[in-house]
C-alpha positions in Angstrom: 109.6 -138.7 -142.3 108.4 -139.8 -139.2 111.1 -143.2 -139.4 114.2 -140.5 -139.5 112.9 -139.3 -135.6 115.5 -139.8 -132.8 113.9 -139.3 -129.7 115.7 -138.1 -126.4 115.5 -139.8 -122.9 113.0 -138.0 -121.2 111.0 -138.2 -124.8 111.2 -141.9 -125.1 109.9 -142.1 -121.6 106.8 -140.2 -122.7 106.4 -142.7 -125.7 105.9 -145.9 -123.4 104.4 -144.1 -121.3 101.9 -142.9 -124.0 101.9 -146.7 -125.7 100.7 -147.7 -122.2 97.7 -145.0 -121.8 96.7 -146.0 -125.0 96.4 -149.7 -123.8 99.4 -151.3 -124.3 100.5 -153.4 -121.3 104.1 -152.1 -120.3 104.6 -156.0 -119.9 104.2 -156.8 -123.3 106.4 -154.1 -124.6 109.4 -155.5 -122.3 108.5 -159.3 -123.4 108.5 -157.4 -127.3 111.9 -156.0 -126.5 113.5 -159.4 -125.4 112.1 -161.1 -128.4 113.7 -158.6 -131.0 116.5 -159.0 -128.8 116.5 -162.9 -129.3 115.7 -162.6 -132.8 118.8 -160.0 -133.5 121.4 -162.7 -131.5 119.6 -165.9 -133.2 120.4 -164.3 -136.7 123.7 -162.9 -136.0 125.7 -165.7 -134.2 125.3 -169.6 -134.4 124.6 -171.2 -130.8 127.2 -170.5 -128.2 127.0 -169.4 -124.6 125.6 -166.2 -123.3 126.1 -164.1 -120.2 123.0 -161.7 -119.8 124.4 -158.7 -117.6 121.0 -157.7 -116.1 121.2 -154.4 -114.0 118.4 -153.1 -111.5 115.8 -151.1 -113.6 114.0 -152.0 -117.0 117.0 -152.7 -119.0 117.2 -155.6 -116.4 113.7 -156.7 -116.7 114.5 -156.8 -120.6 118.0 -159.0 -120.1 115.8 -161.6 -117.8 113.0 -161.8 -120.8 116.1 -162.2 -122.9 117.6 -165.3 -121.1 114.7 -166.9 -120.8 113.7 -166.5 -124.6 117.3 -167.7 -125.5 116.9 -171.1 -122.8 113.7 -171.8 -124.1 115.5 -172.0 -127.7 118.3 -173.6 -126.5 120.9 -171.5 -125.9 123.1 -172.3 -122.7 122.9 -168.9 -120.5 124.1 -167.6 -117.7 122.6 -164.2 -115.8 124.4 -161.9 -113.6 122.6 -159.0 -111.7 123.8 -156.4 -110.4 122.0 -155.6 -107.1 119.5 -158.0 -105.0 116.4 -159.4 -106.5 114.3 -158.6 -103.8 115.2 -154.8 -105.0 113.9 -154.7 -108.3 110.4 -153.3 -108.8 107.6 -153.6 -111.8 107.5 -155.1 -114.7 111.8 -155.7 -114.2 110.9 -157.9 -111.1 107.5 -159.7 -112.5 110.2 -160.8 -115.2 112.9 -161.7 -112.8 110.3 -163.9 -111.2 109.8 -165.6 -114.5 113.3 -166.8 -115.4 113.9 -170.1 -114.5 117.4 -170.3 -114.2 120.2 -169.1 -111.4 120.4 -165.8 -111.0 124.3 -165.1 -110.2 125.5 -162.3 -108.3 127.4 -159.8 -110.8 131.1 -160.1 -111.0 133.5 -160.5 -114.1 133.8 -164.3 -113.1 130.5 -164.3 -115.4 132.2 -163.0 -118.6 134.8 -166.9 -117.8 135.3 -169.1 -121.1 134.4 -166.0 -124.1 130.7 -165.9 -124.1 128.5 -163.8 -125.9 127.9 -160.8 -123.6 124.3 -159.2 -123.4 124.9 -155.6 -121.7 121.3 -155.0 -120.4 122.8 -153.1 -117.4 121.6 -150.1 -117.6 119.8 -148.1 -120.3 120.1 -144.3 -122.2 118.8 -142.9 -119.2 121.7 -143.4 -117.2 123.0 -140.6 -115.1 126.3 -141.5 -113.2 129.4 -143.6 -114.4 129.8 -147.2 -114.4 131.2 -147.7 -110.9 131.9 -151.2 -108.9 131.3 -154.9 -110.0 129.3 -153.2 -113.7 132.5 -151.1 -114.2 134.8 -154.2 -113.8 132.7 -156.2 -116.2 132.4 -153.7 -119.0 136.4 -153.6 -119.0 137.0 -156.6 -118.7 134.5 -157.0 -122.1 136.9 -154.2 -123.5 140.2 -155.7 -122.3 139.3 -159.1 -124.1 136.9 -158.1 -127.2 134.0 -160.1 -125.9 131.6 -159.8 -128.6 128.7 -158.0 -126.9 124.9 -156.8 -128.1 123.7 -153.4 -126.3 120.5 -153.5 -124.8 118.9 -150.0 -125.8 122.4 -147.8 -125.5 125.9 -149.5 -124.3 125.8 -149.1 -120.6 127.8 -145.9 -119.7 126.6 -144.1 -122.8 124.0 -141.3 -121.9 121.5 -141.5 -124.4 120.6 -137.6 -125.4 124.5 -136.5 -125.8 126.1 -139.9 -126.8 129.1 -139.1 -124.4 130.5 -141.7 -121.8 129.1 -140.6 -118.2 133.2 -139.5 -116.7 133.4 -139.7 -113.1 134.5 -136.3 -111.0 137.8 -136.2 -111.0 138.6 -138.8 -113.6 140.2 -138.7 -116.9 137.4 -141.2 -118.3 134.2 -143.1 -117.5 134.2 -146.7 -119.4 131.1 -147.8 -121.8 131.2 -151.5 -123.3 132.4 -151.7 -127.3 129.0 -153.4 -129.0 128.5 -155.4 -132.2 125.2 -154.3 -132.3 123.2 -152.5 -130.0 119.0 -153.2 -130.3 116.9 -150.3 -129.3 113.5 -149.9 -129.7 110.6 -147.6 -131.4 112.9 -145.1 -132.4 116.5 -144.6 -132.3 118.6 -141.6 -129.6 120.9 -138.8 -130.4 123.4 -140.6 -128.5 123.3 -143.6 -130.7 124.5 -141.4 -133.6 126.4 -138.8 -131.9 130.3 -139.4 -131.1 131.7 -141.6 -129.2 128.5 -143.3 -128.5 128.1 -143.7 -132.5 131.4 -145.8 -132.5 130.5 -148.0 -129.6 127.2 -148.8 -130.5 128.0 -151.0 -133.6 125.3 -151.6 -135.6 121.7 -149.5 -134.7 118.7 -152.4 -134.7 115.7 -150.1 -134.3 112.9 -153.1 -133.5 109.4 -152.2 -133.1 107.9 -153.6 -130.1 104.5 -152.4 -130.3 104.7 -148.5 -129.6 102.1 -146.6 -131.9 103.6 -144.4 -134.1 100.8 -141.9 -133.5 102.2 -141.0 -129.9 105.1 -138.9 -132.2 102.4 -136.6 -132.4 102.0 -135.8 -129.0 105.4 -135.4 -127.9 106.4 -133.6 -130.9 110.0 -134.2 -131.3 112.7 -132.0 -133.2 115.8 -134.0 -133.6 115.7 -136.5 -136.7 118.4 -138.7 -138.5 119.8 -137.0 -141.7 118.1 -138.7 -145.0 116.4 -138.0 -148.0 112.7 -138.7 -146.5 114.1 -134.9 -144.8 114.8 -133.3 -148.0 114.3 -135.4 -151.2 111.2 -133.7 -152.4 112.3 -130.5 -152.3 115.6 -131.5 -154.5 115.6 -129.2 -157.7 115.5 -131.2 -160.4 116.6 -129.7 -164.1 112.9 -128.6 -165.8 112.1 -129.2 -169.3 111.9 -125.1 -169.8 114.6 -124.4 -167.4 118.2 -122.9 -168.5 121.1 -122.4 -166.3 119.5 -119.0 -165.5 117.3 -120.3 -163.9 119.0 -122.4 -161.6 121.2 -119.9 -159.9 124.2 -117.8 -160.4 126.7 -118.7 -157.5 129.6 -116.4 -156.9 132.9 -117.8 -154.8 135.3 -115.6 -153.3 138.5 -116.2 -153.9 141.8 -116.0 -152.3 145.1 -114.8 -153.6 147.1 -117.5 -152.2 145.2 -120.7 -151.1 143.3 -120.9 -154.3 142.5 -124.5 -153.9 139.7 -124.1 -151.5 137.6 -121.8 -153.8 138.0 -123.7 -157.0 137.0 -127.2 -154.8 134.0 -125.2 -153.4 133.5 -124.5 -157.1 133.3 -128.0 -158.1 130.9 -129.1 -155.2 128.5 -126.0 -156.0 128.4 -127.2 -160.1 128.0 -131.0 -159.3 124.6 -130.1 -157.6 123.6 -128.0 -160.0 124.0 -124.2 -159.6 123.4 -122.9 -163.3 126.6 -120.1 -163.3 129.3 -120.1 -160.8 131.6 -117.2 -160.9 135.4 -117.1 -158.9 135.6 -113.4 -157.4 139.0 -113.2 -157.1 142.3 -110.5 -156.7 143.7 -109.9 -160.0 146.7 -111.4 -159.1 144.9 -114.8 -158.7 143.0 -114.5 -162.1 145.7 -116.4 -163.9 145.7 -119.5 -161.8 141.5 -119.8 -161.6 141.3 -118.6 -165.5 143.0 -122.0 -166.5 141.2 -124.1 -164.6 137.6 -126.0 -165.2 136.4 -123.9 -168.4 133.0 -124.0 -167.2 133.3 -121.4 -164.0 133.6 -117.6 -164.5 136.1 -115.9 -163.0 136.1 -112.0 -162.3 139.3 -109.7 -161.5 138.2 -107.8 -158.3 140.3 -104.6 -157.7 138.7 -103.1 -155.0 135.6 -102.8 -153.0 133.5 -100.8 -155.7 134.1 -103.9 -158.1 132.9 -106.3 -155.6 130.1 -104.0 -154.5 129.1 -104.3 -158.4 129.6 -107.7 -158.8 127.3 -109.1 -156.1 124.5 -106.0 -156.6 124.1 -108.2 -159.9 120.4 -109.2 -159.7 121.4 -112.7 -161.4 123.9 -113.6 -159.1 122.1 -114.9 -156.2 124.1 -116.7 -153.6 127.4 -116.3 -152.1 130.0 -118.5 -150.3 132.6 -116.5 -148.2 135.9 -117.5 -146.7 137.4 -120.6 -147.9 140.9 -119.9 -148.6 140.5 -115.8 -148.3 143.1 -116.0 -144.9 142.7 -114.5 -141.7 142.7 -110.5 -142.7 140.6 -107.6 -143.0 140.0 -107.7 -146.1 138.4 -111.0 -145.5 136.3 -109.4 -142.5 135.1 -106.9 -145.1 134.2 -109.3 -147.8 131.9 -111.3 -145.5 130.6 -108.6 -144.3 129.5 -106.6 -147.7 128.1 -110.2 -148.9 125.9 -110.5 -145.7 125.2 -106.9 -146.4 123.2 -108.0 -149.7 120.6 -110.0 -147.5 121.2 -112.5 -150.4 121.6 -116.2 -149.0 125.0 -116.9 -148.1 127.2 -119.1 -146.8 130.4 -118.5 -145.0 133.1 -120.8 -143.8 136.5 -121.1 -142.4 138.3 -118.0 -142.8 135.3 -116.0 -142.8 134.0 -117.6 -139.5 137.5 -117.7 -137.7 138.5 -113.6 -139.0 135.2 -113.0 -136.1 136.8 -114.8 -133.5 137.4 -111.5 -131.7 134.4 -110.3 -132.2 131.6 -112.8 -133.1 128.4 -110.7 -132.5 129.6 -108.1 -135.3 129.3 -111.1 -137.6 126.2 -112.2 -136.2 124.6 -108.8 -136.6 125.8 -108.6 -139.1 123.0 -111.5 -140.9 120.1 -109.8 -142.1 119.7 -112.8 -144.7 119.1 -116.9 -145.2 122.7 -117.9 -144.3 125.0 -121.2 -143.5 127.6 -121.2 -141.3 129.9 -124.2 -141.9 132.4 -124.7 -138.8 134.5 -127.2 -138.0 135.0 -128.2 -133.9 138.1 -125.2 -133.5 136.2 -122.7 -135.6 133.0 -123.0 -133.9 134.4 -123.1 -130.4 136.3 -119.7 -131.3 132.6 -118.1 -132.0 130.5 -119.1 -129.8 132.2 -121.0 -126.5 129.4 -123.3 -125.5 129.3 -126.4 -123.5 127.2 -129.2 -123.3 126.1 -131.9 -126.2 126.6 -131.3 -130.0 122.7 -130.8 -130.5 122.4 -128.4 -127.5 125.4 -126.5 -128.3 124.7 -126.4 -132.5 121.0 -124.9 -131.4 122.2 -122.6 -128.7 124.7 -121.4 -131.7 121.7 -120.9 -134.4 119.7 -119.1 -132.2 122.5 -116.8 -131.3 123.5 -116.1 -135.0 120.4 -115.9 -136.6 121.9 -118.4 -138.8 121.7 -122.3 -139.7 124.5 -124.0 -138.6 126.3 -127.1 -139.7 128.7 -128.1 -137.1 130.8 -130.6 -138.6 132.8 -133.8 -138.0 132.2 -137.4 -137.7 129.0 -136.6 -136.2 127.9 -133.5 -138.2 125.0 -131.7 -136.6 122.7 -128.9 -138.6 120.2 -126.5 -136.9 118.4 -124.1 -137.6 117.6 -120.6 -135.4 114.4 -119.9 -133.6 112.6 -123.0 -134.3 111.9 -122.1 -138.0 112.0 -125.3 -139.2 109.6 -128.4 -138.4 112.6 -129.9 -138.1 114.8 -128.3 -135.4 118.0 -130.2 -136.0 119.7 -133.2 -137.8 122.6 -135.6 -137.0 124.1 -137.0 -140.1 125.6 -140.5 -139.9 126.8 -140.9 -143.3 131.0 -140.2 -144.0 133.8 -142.0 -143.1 136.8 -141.3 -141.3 138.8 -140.9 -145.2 136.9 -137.5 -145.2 139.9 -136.1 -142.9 141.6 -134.5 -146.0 142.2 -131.3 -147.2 139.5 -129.2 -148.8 136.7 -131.9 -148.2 135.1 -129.0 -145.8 135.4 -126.6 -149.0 133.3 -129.1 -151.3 131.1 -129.8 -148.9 130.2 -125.8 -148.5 130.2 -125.6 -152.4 127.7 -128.5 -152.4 125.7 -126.7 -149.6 125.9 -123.3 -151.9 125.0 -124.7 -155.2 121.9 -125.9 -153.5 121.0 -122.6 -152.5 120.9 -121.1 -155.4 118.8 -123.4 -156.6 116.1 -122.0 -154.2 116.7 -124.6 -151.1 116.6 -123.0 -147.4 119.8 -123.0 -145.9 118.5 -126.1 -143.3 117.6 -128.4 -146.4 120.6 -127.3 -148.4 122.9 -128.0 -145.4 121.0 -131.4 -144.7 121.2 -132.5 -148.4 125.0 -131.6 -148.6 126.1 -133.4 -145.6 124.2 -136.4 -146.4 125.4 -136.7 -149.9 128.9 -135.6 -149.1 129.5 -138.6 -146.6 127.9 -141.6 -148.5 130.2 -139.9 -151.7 132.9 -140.5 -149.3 131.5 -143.8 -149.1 130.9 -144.8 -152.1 134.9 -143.8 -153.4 136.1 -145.2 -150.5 140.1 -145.5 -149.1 142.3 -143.2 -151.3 139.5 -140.3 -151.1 141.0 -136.9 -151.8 138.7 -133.9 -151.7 138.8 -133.8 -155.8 136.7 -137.3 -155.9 134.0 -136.0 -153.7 132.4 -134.1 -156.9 133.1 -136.4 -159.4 131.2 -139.4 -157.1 128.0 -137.0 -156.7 126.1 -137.9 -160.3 125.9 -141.3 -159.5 124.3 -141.0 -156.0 122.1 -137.9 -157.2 121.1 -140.6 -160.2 119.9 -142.6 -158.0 117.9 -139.9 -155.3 116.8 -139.1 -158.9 115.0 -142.2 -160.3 113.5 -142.8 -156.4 112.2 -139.6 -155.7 108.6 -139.4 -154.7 106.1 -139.4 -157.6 104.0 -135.7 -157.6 
């Protein structure tokens, strides 16, 4: 599990310094880092000039180790730095001392004739926006699509929150658009969280010589979304089982939009829930009777009915909200599911019907429960600034609830530290998921999970993951009604490599 870690700046930090107590030189790890950073331009592009941007701290130390590892192979190089030699300190200026070559004084005039850029200005620890001669040279990169290889984050990109360091008063910072960006020992949230995720290009994690066994001291609690999270807990179909046994789901439906239930449905079969039942108005029962044959559907016609229905000792997970509307009857229906302490999950309309009152929903969780919302949904509940991570945390511990915050960068945490594994960004998806009811499968997936007898945190991890590389795997055309019918193959597959008990 250990390889799915993301480690924040002030984290990372720890981890050389950590390498370094334990006896490796600092030297060697920055001579390590402009080797894989050699090796990664070596196997991507055929020989051609390159411009090594070198800025004052340790990312510069690594671009000098860089140009002189590419000059020794051959490679025709040029290196700008930004800032006077005689400033740099450490193992950044030992290195400076050992490249050979002119060092230029930094200006755009070193980007002349389309070379291959090597942005080793500044690293994830960056605290201010690009300003001056580095500013000037990462747009001009932009302006012209230089291709360019990040050195540990794109300079500009902070490395915790993945956003692009703005200056006061300005509508935008600037932050160089990368092939590839090579990091090292372990990958940031900022590398997977948006916009930094679409300007790093590829990830190249490269082991320089860190020991894995200084992730035990620091502890961390942010990982990358993948199976090696949540594969071994995936419930499998048993020999003696029956469907039973692997969970009665009940939906609830709306009268009008009832799309979104039978879609949740679909997700919550697909990954296995034994019984799923529609709870819907009578007037409704028509339209969700003649769909799949395989889901029950029950005629609610008042609050005593659905009182019975979920006091059922069988049916032992609900999802609540997509497609109900903004009413109070929906209020109410969330509200007697939560009641039943059973695990629950409740999305759109049943998050957004709280936006005038968000702790009575949040008091109202007494169970294991999933909140699913999207950007506008969560922002209504909760009104929290600062990175995705920090905000998605700040939101579970406030709820009592896991929460999946999604979009392109979908983050899941869980409240109070309960989990191992505080939070998870998932990088799987693509941008064809931006169509109707894919946010209703995905809860459905997340549900059908549940009431197989997964925790709200691995259900919502599993969900996510499997929901984007489905989206993947279809590809352009996707509507939200090929998400479930792409899932058997994938799950074949998590299937046949599963780890052997």
């Amino acid at each position: 599990m250990t390889e799915n870690v993301l480690l924040g700046v002030e984290e990372m930090y720890r981890a050389d310094a950590l390498a370094v107590d334990a006896g490796v030189a600092s030297l060697d790890l920055m001579e390590a880092a402009g080797a894989a950073i050699v090796s990664e331009i070596q196997n991507r592009w055929p020989l051609r000039p390159v411009a090594v941007l070198a800025g004052p701290g340790n990312n510069g130390g690594d671009g000098f180790v860089t140009a002189r590892l590419l000059e020794t192979a051959g490679w025709p190089v040029r290196l700008a730095l930004l800032g006077g030699k005689d400033k740099l300190k450490g193992d950044a200026a030992v290195n400076a001392d050992k490249w050979g070559g002119d060092t230029e004084d930094l200006t755009p005039d070193i980007l002349d004739g389309d070379p291959l850029v090597v942005d080793a200005l500044f690293g994830a620890g960056l605290t201010r926006p690009l300003e001056g001669e580095a500013l000037k040279c990462v747009q001009r990169i932009n302006e012209e699509g230089l291709d360019c290889l990040g050195v540990d984050i794109p300079s500009g990109v902070h490395g915790d929150s993945g956003e692009i360091l703005t200056p006061d008063g300005k509508d935008k910072g600037s932050a160089p658009k990368a092939a590839v960006t090579v990091t090292f020992f372990r990958a940031k949230p900022g590398h997977y969280l948006m916009p930094g995720r679409d300007l790093c290009g590829e990830i190249v994690v490269a082991d320089i010589g860190i020991p894995e066994s200084v992730l035990g001291e620091i502890n961390p609690g942010i990982h990358l979304n993948g199976p090696g999270l949540w594969q071994e807990v995936l419930p499998w179909p048993d020999v003696e089982g029956h469907k039973y046994s692997r969970g009665h789901a009940v939906v609830v439906g709306g009268a009008e939009m009832t799309g979104a239930a039978r879609l949740a449905v679909m997700g919550a079969r697909r990954m296995g829930a034994g019984l799923v039942t529609i709870a819907t108005p009578p007037e409704a029962f028509a339209v969700y009777a003649k769909e799949e044959p395989g889901t029950l559907v029950k005629a609610i016609e008042d609050e005593t009915d659905f009182r019975d229905l979920l006091a059922d000792p069988k049916k032992n997970t609900i999802l609540a909200g997509p497609g109900l509307g903004v009413s109070d009857t929906t209020r109410e229906k969330v509200l007697m599911a939560l009641e039943t302490g059973k695990p629950a999950v409740i999305d759109a309309d049943g998050l957004s019907v709280f936006s005038d009152d968000p702790d009575q929903l949040f008091q109202a969780i007494t169970g294991p429960c999933l909140l699913t919302p999207h950007e506008g949904e969560f922002d209504r509940l909760f009104s929290l600034t600062g990175d995705k991570v920090s905000r998605a945390r700040e939101a579970a511990r406030l709820s009592s609830a896991v929460v999946l915050l999604k979009g392109a960068d979908t983050v899941i945490a869980a409240p109070n530290g309960e989990e191992t594994v505080s939070a998870v960004i998932n990088a799987t998806g693509t941008p064809d998921l931006a169509t109707a009811g894919s946010g209703d499968v995905l809860a459905g997936m997340a549900l059908g999970l549940m009431s197989q007898g997964l925790s709200p945190f691995d259900a919502a991890s599993a969900a996510a993951w499997l929901h984007g590389v489905a989206a993947g795997k279809f590809g352009p055309g996707l509507i939200a009604e090929d998400l479930p019918a792409a899932l058997p193959q994938i799950l074949q597959s998590l299937k046949e490599n599963a780890p052997k008990t």
